[in-house]
gemmi code that builds the backbone of each chain (N, CA, C; Angstrom):
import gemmi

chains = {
    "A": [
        ("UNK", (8.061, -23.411, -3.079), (7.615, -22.471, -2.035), (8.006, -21.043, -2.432)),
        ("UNK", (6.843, -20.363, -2.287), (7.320, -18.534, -3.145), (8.396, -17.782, -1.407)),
        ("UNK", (9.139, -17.373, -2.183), (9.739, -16.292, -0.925), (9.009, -15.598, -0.089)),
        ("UNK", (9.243, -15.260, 1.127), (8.495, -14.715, 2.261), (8.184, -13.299, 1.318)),
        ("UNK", (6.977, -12.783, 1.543), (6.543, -11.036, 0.981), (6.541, -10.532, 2.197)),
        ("UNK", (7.411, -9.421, 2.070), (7.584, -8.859, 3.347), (7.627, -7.178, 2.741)),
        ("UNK", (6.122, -6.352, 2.611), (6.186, -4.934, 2.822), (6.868, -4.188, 3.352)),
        ("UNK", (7.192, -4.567, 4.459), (8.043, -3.516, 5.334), (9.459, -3.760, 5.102)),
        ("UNK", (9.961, -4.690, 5.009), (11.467, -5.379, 4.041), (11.509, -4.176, 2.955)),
        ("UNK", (10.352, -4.069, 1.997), (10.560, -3.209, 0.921), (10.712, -1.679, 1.580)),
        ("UNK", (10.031, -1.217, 2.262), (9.757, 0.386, 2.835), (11.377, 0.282, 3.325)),
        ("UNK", (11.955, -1.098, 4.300), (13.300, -0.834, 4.695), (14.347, -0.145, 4.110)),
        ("UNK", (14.283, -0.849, 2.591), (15.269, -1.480, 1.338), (15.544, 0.515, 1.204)),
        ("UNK", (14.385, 1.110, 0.599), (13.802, 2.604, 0.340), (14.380, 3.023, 1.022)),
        ("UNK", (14.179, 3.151, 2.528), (14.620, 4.268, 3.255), (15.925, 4.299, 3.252)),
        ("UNK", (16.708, 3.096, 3.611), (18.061, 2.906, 4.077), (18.529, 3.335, 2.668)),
        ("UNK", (18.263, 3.201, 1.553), (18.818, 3.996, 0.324), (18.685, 5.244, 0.259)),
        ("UNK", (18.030, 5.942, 1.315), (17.715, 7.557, 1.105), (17.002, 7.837, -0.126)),
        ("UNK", (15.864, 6.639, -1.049), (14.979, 6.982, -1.686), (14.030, 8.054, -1.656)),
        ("UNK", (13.693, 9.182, -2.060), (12.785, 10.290, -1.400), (11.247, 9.414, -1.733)),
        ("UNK", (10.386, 9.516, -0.914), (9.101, 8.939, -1.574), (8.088, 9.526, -0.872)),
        ("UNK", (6.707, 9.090, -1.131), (5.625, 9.069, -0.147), (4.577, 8.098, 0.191)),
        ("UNK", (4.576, 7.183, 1.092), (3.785, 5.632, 1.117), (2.389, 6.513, 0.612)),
        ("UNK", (1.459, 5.647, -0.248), (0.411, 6.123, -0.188), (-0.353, 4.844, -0.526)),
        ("UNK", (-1.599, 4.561, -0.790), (-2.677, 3.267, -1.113), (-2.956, 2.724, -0.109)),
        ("UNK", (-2.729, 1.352, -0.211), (-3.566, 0.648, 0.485), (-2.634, 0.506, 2.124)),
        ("UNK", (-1.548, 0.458, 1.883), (-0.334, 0.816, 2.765), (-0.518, 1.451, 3.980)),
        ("UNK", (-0.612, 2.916, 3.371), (-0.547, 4.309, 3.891), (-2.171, 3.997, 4.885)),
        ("UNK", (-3.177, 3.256, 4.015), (-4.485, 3.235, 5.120), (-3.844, 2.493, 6.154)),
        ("UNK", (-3.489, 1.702, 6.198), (-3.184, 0.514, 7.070), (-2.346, 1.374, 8.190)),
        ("UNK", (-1.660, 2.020, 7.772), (-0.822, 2.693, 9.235), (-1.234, 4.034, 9.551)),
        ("UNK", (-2.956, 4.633, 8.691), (-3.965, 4.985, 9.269), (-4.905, 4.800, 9.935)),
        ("UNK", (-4.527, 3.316, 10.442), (-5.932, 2.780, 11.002), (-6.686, 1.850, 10.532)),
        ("UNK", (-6.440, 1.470, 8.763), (-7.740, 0.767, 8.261), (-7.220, -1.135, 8.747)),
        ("UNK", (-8.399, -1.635, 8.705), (-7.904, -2.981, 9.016), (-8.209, -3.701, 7.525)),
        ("UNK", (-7.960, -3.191, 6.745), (-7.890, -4.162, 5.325), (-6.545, -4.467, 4.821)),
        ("UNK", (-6.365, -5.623, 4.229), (-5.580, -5.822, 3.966), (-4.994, -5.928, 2.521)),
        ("UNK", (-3.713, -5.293, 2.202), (-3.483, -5.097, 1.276), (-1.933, -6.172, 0.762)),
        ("UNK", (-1.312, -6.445, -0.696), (-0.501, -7.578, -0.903), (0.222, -6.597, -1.610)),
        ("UNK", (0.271, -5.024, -2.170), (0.914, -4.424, -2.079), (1.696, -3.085, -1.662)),
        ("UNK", (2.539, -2.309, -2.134), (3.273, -1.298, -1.427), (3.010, -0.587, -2.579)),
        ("UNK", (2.390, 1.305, -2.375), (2.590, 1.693, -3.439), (2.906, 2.753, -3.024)),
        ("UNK", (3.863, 3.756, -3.713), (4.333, 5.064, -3.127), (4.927, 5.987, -4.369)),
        ("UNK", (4.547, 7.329, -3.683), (5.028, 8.189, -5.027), (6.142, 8.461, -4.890)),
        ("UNK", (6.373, 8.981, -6.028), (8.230, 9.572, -6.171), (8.193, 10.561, -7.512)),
        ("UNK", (9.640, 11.180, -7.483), (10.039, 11.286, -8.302), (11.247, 10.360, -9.345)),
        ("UNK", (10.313, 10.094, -10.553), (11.706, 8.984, -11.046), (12.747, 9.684, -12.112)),
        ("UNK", (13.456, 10.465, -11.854), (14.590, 10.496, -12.572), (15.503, 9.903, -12.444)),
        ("UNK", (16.199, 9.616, -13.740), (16.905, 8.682, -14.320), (17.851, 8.371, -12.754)),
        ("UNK", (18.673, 9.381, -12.068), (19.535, 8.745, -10.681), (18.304, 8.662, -9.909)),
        ("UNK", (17.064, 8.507, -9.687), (16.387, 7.838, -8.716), (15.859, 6.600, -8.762)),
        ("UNK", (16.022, 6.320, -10.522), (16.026, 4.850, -10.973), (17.088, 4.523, -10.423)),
        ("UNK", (18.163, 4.377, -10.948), (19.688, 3.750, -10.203), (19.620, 3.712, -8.576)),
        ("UNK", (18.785, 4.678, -8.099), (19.095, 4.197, -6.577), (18.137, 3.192, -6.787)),
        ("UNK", (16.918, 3.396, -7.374), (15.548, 2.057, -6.651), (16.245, 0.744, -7.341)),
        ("UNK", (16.883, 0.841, -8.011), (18.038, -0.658, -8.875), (19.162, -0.883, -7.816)),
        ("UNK", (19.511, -0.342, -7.427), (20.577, -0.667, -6.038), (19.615, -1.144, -5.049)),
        ("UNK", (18.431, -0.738, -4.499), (18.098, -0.736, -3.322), (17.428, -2.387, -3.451)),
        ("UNK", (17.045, -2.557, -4.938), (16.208, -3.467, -5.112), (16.541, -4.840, -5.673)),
        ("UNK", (18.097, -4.605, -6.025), (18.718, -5.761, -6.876), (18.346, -7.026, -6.266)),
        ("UNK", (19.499, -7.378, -5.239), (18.827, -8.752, -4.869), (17.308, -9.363, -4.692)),
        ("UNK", (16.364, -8.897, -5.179), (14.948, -8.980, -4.699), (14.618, -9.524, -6.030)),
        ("UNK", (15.215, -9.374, -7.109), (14.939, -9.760, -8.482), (13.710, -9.393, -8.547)),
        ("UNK", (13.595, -7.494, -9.116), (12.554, -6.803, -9.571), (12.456, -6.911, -11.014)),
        ("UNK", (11.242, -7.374, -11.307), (11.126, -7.434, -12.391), (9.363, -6.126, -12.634)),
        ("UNK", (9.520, -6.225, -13.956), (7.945, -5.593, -14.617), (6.793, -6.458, -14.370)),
        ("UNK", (5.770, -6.130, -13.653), (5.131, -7.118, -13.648), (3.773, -6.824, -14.529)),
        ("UNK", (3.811, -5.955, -15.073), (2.844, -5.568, -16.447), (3.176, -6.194, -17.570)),
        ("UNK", (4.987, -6.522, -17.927), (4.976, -6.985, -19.320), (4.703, -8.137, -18.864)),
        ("UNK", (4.539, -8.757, -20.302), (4.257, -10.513, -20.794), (5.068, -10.860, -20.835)),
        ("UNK", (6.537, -10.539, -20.362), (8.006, -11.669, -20.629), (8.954, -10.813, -18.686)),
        ("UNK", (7.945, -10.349, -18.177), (8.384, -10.203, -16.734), (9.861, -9.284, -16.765)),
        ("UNK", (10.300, -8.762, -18.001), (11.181, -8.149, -18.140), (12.035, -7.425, -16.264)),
        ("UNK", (13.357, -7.594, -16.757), (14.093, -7.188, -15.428), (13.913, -6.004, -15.192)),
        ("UNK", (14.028, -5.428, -14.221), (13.873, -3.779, -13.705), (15.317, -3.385, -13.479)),
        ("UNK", (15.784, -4.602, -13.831), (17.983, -4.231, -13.344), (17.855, -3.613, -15.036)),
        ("UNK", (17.470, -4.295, -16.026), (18.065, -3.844, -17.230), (16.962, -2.912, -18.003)),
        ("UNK", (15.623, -2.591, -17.924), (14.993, -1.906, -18.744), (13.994, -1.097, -16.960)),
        ("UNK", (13.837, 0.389, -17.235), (14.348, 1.089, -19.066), (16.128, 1.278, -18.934)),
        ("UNK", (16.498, 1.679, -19.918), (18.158, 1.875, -19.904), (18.723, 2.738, -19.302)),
        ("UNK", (19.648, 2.744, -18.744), (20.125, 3.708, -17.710), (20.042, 5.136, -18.388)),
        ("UNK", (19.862, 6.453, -17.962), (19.659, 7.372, -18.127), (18.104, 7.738, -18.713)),
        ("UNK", (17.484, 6.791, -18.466), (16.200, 7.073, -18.905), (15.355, 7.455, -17.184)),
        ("UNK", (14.045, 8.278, -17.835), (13.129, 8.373, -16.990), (12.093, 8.257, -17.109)),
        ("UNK", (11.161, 7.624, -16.168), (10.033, 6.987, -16.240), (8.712, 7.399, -15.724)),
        ("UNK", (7.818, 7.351, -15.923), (6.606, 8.079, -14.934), (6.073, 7.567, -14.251)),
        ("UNK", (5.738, 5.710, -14.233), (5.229, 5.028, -13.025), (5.932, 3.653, -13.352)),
        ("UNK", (6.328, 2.766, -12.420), (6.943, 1.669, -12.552), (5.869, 0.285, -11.385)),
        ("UNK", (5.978, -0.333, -11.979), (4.970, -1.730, -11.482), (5.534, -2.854, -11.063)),
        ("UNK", (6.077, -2.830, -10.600), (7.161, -3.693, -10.091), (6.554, -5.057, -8.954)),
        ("UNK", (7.384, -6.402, -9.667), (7.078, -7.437, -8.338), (8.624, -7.797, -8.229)),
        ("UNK", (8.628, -7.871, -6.622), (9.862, -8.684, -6.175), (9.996, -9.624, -5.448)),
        ("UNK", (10.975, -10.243, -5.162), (11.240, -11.413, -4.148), (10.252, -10.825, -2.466)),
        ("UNK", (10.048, -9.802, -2.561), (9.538, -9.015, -0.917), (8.591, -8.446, -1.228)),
        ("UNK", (7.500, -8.140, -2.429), (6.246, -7.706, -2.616), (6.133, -7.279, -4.087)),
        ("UNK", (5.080, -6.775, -4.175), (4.571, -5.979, -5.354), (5.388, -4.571, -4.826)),
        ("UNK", (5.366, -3.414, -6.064), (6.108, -2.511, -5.333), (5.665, -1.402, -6.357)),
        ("UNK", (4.574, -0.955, -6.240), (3.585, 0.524, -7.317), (4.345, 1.451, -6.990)),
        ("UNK", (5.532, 2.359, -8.174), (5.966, 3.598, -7.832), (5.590, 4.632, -9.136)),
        ("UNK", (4.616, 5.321, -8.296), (3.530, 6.606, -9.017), (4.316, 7.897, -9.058)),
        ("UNK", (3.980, 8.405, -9.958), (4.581, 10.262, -10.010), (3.674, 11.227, -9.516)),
        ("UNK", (2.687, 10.521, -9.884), (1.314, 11.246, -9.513), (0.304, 10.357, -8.932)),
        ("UNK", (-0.293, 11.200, -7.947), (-1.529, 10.541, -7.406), (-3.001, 10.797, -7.910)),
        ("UNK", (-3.755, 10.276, -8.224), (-5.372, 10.871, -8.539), (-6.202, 11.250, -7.755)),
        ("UNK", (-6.357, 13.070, -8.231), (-7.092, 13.397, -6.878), (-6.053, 14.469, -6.229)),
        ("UNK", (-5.105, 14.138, -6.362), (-4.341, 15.223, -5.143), (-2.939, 15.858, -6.135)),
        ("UNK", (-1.807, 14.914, -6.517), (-1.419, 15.509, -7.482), (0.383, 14.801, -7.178)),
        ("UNK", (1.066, 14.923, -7.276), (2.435, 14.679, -7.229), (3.268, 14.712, -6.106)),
        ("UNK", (4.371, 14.244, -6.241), (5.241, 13.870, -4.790), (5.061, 15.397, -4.254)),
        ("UNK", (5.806, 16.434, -4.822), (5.641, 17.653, -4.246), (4.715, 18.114, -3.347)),
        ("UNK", (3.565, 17.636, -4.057), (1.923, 17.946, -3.287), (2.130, 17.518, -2.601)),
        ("UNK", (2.224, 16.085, -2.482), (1.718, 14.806, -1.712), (2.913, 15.030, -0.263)),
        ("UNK", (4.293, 16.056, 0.113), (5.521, 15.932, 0.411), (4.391, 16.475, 1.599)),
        ("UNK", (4.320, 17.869, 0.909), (3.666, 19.300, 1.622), (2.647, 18.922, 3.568)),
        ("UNK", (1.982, 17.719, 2.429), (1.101, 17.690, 3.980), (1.313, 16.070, 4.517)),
        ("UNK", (2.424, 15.465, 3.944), (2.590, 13.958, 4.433), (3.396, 13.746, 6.294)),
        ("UNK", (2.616, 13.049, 6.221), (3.221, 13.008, 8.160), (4.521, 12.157, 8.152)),
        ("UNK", (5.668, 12.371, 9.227), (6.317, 11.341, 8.832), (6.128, 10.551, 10.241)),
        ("UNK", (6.188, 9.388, 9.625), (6.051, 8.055, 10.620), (7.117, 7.307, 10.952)),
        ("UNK", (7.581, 7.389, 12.183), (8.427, 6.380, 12.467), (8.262, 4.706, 12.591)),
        ("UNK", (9.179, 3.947, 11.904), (8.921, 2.593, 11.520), (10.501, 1.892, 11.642)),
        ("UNK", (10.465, 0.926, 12.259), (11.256, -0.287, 12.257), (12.783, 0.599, 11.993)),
        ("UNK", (13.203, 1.517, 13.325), (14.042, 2.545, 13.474), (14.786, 3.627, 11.979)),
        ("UNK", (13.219, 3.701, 11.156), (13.843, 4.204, 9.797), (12.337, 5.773, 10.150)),
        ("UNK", (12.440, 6.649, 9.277), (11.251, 7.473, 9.397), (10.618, 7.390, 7.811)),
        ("UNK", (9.730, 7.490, 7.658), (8.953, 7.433, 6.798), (7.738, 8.506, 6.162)),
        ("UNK", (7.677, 9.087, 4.841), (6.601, 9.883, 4.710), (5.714, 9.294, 4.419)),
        ("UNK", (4.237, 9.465, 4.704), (2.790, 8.994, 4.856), (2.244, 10.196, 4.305)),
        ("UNK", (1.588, 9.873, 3.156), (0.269, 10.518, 2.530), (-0.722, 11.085, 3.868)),
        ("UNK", (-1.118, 12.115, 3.993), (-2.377, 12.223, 5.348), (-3.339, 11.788, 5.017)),
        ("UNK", (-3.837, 12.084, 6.256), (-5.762, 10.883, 5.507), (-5.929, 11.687, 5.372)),
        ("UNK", (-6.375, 13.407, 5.111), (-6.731, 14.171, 4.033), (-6.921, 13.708, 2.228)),
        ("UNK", (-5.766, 13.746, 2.280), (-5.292, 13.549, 1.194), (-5.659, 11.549, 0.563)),
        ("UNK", (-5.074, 10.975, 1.121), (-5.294, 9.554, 0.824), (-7.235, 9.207, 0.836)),
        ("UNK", (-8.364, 10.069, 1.879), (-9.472, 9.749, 1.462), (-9.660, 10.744, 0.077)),
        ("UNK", (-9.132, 11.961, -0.507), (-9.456, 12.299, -1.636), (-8.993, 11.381, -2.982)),
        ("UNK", (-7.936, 10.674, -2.520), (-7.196, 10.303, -3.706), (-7.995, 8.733, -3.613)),
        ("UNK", (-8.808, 8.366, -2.923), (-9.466, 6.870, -2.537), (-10.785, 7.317, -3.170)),
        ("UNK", (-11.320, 8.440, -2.700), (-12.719, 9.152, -3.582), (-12.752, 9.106, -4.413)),
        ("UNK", (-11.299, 9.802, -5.138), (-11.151, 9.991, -6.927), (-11.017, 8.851, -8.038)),
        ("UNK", (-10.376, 7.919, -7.306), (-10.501, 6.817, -8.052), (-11.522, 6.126, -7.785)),
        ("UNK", (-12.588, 6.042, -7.073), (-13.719, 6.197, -7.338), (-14.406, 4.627, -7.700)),
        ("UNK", (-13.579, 3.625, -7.655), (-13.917, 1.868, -7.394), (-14.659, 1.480, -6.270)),
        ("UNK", (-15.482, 0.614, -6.633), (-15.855, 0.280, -5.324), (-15.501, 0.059, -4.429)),
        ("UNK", (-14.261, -0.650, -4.200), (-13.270, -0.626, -3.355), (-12.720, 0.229, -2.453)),
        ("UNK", (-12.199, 1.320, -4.150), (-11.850, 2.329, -3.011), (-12.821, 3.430, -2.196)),
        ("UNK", (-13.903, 3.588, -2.933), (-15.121, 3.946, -1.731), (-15.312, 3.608, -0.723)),
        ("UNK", (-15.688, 2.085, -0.514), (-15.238, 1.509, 0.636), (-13.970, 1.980, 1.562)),
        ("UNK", (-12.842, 2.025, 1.199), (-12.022, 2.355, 1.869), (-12.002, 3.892, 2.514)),
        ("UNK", (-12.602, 4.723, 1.424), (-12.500, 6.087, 1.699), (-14.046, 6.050, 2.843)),
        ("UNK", (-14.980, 5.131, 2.862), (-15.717, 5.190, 4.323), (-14.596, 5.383, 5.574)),
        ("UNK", (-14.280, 4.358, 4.674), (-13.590, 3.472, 6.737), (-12.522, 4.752, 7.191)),
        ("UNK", (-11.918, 5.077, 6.088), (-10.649, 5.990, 6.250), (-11.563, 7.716, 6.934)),
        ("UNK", (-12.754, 7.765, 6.463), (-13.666, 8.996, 6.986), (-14.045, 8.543, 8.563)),
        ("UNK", (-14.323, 7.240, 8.969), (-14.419, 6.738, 10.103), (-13.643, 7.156, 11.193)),
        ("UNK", (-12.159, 6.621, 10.735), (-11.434, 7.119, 10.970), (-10.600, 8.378, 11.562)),
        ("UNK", (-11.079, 9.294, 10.509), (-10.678, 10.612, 10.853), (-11.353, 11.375, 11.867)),
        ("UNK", (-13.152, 10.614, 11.667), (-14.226, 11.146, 13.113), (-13.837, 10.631, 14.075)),
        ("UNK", (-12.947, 9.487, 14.098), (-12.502, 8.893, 15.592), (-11.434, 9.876, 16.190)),
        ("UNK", (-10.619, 10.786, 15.473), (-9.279, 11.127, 15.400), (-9.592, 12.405, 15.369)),
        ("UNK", (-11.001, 13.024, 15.014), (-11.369, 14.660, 15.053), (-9.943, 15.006, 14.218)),
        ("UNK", (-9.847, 14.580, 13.186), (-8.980, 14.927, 11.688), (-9.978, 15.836, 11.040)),
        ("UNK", (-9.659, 16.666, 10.537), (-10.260, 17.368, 9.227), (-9.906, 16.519, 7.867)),
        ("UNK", (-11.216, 16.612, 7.184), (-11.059, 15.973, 6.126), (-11.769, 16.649, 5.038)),
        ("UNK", (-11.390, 16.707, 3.487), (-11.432, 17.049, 2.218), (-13.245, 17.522, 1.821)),
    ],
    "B": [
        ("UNK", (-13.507, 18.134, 10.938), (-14.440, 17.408, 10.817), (-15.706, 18.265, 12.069)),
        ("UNK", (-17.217, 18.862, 11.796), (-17.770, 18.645, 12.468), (-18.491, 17.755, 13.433)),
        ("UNK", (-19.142, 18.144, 14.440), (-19.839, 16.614, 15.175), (-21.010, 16.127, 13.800)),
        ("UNK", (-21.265, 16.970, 13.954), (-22.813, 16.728, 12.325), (-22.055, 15.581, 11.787)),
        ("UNK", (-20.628, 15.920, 11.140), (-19.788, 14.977, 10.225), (-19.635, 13.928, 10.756)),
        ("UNK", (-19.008, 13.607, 11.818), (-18.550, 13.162, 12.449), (-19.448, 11.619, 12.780)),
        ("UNK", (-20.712, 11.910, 13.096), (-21.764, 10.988, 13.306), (-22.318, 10.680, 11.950)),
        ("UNK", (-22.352, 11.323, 10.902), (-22.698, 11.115, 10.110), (-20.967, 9.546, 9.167)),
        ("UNK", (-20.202, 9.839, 9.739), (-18.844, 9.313, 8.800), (-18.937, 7.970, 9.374)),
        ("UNK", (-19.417, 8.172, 10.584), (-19.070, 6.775, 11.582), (-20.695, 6.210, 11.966)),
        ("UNK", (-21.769, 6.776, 10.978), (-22.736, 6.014, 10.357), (-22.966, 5.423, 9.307)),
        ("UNK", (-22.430, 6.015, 8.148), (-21.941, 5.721, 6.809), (-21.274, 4.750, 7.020)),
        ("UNK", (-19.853, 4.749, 7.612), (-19.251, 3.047, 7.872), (-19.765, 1.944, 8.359)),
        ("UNK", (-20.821, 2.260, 9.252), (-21.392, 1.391, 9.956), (-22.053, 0.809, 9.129)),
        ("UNK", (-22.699, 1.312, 8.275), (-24.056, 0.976, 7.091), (-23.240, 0.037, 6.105)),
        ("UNK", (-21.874, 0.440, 5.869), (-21.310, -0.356, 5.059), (-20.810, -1.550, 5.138)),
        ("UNK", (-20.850, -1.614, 6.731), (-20.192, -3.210, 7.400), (-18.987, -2.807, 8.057)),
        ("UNK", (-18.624, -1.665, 8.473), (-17.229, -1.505, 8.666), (-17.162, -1.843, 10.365)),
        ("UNK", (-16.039, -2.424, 10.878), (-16.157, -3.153, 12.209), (-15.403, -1.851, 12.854)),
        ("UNK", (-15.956, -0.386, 13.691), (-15.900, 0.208, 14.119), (-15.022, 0.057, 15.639)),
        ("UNK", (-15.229, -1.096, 15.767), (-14.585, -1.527, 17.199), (-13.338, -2.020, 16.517)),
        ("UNK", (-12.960, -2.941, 15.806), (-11.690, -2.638, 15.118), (-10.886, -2.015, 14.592)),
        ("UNK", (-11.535, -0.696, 14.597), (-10.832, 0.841, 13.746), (-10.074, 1.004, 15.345)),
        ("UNK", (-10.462, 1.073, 16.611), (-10.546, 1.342, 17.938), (-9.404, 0.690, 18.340)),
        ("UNK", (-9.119, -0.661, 17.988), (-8.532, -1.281, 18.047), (-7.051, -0.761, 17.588)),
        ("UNK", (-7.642, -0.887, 16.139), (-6.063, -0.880, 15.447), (-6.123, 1.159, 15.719)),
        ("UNK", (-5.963, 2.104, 15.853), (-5.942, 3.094, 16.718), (-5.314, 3.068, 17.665)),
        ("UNK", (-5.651, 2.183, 18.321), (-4.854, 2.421, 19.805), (-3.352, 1.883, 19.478)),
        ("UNK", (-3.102, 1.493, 18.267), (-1.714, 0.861, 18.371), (-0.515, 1.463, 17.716)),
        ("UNK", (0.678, 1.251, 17.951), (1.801, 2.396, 17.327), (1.587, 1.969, 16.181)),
        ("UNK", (1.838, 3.265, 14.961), (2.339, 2.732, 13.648), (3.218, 1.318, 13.252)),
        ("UNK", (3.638, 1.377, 14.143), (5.004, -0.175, 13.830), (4.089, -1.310, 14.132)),
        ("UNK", (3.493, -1.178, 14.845), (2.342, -2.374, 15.222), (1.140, -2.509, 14.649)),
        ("UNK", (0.724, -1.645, 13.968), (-0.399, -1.828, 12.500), (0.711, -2.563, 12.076)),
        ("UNK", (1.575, -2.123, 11.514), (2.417, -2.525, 10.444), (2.462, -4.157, 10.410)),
        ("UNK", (3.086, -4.439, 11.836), (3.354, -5.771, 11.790), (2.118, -6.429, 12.153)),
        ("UNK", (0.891, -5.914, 12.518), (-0.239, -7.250, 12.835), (-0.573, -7.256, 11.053)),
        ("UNK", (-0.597, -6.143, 10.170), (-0.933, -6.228, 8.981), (-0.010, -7.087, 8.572)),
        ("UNK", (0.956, -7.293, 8.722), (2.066, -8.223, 7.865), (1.847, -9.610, 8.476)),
        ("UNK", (1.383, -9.749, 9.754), (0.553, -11.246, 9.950), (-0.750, -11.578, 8.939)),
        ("UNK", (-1.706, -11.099, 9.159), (-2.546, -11.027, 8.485), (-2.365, -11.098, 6.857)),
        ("UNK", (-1.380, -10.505, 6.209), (-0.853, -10.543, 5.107), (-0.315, -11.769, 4.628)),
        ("UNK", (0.487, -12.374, 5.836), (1.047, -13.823, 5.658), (-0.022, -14.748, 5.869)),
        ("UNK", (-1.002, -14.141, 6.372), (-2.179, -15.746, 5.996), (-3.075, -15.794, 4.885)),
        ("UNK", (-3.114, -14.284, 4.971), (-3.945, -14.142, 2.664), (-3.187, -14.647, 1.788)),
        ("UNK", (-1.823, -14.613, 2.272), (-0.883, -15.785, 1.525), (-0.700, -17.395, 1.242)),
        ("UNK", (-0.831, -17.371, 2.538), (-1.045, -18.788, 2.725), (-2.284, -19.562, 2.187)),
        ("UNK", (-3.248, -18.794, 2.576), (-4.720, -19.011, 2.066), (-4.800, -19.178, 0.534)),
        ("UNK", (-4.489, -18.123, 0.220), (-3.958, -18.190, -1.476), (-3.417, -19.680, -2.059)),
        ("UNK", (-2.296, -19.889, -1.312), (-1.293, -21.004, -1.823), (-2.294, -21.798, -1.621)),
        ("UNK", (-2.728, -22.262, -0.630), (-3.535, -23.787, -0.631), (-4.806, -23.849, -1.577)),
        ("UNK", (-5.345, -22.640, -1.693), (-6.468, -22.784, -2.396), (-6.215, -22.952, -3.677)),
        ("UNK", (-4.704, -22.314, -4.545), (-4.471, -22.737, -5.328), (-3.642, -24.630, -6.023)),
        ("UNK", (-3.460, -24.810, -4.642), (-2.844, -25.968, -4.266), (-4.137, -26.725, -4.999)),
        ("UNK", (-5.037, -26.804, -3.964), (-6.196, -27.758, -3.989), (-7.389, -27.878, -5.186)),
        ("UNK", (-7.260, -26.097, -5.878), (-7.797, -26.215, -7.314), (-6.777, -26.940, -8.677)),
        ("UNK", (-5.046, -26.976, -8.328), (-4.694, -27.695, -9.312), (-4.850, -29.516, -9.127)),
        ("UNK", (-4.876, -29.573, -7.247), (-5.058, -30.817, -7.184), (-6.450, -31.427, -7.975)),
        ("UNK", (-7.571, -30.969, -7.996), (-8.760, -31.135, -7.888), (-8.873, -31.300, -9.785)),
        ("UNK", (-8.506, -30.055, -10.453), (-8.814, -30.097, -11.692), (-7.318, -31.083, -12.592)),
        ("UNK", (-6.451, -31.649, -11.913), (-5.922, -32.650, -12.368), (-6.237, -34.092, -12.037)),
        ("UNK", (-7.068, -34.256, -10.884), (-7.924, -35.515, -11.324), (-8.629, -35.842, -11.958)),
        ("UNK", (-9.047, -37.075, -12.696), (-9.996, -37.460, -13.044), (-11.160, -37.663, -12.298)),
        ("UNK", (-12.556, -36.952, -13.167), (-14.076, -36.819, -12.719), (-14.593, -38.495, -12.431)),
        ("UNK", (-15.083, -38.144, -11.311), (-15.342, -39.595, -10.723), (-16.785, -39.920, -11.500)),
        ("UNK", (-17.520, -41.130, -12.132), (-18.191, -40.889, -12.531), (-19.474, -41.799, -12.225)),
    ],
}
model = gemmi.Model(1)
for chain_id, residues in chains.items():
    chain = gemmi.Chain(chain_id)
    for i, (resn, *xyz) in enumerate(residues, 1):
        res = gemmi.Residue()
        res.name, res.seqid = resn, gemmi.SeqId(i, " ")
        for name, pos in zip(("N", "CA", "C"), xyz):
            atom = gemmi.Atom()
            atom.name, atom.element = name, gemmi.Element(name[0])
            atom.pos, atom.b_iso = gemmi.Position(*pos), 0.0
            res.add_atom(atom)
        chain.add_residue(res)
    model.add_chain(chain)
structure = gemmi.Structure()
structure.add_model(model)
structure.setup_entities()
């Protein structure tokens, strides 16, 4: 039997570590409104080398591993401490777990900080990509999928008289 | 967003299949409560998953009846 996946377990793990981030993907729609469903968590950051060591504290017991390599390599031991990384792909005992530097379409945590709403969740607060921003960065990548999504998420924003991109 | 836009965004979805009365839905509800009906919903794409993979190893480890 695989361990319970629990998204919001992971967003917990983050906050209560004082991880700086910004939920964005399929996530960030979902607590915009969209009713699709997504199996992972993806959010930007900055990863320097001490923001690795916190996401390795926050994440140990969850047994994070790489889920891009072919030998599932640990996320406790590679890359080596003092290193820094630009996006990490991570599966754990509590989800998949996408941490981006950059978004496509809009541009980096900094950007992404500027106009992110914060959301209160499961007594922690949280930054959220805006649907500004999350239908440009759903446009830009430009899948069918995410077209689709960037409808529903435009739907959305006409329900909500949001300005959008 | 103009009204022009506006009718035009929430025709475009419509055209695409998008269940407009469910946007309405999940809208009316706090962030924490998307969250968790998505994490129901999440636990049955799971589940769904498991059995279907269940029943394709059951299936392709029998022998073809003939």
């Amino acid at each position: 039997m695989q361990p319970m996946k629990s998204l919001h377990l992971l967003l917990q793990r983050l906050a209560d570590a004082r991880f700086e981030f910004v939920v964005v993907g399929g996530y960030a729609s979902v607590l915009h409104g969209s009713a699709y469903v997504t199996d992972d968590l993806d959010i930007c950051a900055v990863l320097t080398p001490q923001n690795v060591e916190i996401l390795r504290t926050a994440l140990a017991d969850l047994k994070p591993c790489h889920r891009m390599t072919h030998q599932k390599l640990s996320f406790l031991e590679h890359p080596p401490v003092g290193h820094a990384v630009n996006n990490l792909y991570l599966e754990t005992e509590g989800g998949v777990l996408d941490i981006l530097s950059n978004v496509l379409g809009v541009g980096d945590y900094q950007r992404l900080r500027q106009s992110a709403i914060e959301v209160p969740l499961f007594g922690r607060k949280c930054l959220v990509i805006s649907l500004a921003d999350l239908i440009a960065a759903k446009e830009a990548m430009g899948r069918e999928k995410d077209l689709l999504t960037a409808k529903e998420l435009r739907a959305i924003a006409a329900k909500r008289g949001k300005s959008t991109p | 967003m103009n009204p022009v836009e506006k009718i035009a965004a929430l025709e475009a979805a419509q055209r695409a299949g998008i269940d407009l009365d469910l946007l309405d839905s999940n809208l009316a509800l706090s962030y924490e409560e998307r969250a968790l009906r998505h994490e129901s919903a999440l636990e049955l794409v799971l589940a769904l998953r498991e059995a279907g993979a269940a029943y394709e190893k059951s299936t392709s480890a029998a022998p073809e009846a003939r």
